[in-house]
N, C-alpha and C positions, 0 to 999 in steps of 0.2 A: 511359305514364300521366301521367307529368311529369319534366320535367327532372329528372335524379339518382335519380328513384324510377322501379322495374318494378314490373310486374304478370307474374307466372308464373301461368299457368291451367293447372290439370291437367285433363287431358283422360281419359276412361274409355278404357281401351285394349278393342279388340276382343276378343271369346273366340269368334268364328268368323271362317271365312277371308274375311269382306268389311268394307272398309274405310268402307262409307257412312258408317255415323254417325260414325266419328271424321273424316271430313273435313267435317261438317254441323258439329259441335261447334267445328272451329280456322272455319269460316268464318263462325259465329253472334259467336264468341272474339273473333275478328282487331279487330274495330275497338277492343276497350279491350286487351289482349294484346302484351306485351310479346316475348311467348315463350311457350312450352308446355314440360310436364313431360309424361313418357308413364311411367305404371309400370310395374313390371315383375312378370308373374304376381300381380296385385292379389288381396289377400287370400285368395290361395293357391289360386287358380282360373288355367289355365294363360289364356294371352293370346298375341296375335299379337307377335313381338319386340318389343320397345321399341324397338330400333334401328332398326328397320325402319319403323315406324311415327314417329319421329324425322325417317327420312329424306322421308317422305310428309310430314310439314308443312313440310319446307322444301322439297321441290318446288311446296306451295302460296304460297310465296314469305314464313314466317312460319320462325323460331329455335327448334330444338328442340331439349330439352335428353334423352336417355334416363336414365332411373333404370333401374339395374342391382342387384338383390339378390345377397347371400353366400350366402346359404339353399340355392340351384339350382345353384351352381355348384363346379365343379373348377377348375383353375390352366388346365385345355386349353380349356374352354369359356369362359370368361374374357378366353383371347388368342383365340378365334374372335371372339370380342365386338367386339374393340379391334379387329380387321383387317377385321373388315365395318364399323365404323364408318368407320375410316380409307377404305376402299373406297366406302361413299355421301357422305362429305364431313360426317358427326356429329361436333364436335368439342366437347360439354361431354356431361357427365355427372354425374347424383347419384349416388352408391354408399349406399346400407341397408343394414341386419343381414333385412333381410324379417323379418314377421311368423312366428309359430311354425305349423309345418305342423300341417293336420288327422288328414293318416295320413301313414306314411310318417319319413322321417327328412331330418335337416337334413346338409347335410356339410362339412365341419370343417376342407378343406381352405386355404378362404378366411375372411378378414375382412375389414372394411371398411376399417380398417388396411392390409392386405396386397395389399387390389386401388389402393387411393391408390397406394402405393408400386409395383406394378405397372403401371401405367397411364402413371405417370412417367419408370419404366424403359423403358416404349414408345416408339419415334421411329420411322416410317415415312418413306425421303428425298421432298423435296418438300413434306410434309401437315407444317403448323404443329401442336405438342404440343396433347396433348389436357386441357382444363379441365377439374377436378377438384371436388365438391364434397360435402360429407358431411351430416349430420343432428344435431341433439343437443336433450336436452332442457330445460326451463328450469333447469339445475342448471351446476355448473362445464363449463368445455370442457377439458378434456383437450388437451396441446401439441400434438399430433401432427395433431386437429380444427382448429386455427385454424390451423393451417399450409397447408391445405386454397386453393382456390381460390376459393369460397365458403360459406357456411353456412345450412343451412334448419334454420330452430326450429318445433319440432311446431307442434299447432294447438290455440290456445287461444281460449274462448269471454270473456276478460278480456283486453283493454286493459292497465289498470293491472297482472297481472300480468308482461304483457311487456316494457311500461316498466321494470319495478322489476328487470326479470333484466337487462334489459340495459346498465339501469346500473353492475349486478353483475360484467361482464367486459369486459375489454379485449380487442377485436378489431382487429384490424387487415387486415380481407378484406371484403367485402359482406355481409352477414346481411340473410336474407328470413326473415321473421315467418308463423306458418301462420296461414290462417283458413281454416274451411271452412262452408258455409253448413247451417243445420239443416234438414232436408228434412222433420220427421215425428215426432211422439214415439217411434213406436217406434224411429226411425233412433238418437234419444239414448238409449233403452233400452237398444241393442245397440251402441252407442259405448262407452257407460259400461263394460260388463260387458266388452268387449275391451281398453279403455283406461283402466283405472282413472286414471290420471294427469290424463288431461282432465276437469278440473268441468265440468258443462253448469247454466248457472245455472236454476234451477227457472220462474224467472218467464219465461224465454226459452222453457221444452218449455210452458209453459202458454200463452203466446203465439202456436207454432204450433201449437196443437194447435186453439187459437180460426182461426186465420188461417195458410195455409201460409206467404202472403205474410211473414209476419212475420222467417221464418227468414235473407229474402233482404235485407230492409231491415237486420237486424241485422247481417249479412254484410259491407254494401255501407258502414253507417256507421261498422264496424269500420276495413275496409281507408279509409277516408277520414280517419280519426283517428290510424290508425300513417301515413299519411304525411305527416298536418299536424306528428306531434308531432318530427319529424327524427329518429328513434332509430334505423332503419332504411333499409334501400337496396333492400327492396322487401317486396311482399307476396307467398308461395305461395297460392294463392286453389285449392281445392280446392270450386267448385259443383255436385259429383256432379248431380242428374236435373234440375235448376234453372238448369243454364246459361244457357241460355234468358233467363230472367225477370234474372240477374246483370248479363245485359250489356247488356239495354236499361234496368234500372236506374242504370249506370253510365255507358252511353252519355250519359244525361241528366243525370248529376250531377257529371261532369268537366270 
């Protein structure tokens, strides 16, 4: 995107066995995309491996990063994780607490702590270690977080609130800023109620609910503003059904 600043685009990971539209989405991405994030079991809806899918964007010759949740896993499926990665050539990773399951239970063997620290403890001979990176929210970071290999901060519909957190902490590793674009009032409806933490400013859901367009321009002047302002070393860009529209907006405004 420029010099010293990324662009991470997340991509919708598949919940059936075919890969078109995630490779429609990295090749719509590719010309403003730095990288790709691929989640993992997105809001608790099972999905095709991240890893896997990881190693599909870099066969389309584009950097994937997998996000990998604590919520699904055990300590054995964990080091499955780390040895298929090492096996396709996936060499970063976001680790999450995932979202709270719908049914069902979470288990307690992992933390996002413990897989850091395991992922570390991993060296396969040959395969350069694997990058490491966590999540946190606009509040303090915790030692063990900036220790980390990089840092994604949720996603917030304020500028100035991200300016002001990150004036708040000394970092010393890359930090990418969330933004995710508003697709729909109902989409902030049901943001809200899952995310109390994220403000959706009112004038913004009255905006797209006038013009969907709106959600994309708001999106697009955001990520333009954290990398004018230098506070950051990138953006996480989360344009869920909008892709599309993000990146010919972006194409034209970089």
């Amino acid at each position: 995107m420029g010099e010293g600043f990324e662009l991470v685009c997340e991509v919708e990971p598949p919940t059936r066995p075919d890969l078109k539209k995630v490779r429609h989405q990295i090749g719509v991405l590719s010309p403003i995309a730095d990288a790709f994030l691929i989640p993992d079991n997105h809001i608790g809806r099972a999905t095709v491996s991240s890893v896997a899918v990881a190693n599909e964007v870099q066969a389309m010759g584009a950097r994937g990063i997998a996000c990998l949740n604590s919520r699904d896993r055990n300590l054995l499926g964990f080091r499955r994780d780390l040895l298929t990665a090492a096996a396709y050539g996936v060499e970063q990773f976001l680790f999450v607490r995932g979202d709270e399951p719908t049914a069902g239970g979470r288990t307690s063997e992992l933390t996002v702590r413990t897989m850091i620290e395991q992922a570390r403890a991993t060296t396969f001979p040959g395969i350069m270690p694997f990058q490491v990176g966590a999540a946190t929210g606009l509040r303090a970071v915790p030692g063990w977080k900036a220790e980390a290999d990089f840092l994604y901060v949720q996603v917030s519909y304020s500028l100035e609130n991200l300016l002001r957190w990150r004036e708040s902490v000394e970092l010393d590793i890359p930090v990418y800023a969330g933004v995710m674009v508003l697709a729909s009032a109902k989409m902030a409806h049901n943001l809200t109620a899952a995310l109390p933490q994220i403000a959706i400013p009112d004038d913004l859901v009255a905006a797209v609910e006038a013009d969907r367009d709106a959600g994309v321009d708001a999106a697009c002047e955001q990520i333009l503003g954290i990398r004018d302002s230098g506070a950051f070393d990138g953006v996480h860009l989360v344009p869920v059904s909008r892709y599309r529209q993000v990146a010919a907006r972006l194409e034209r405004d970089l």
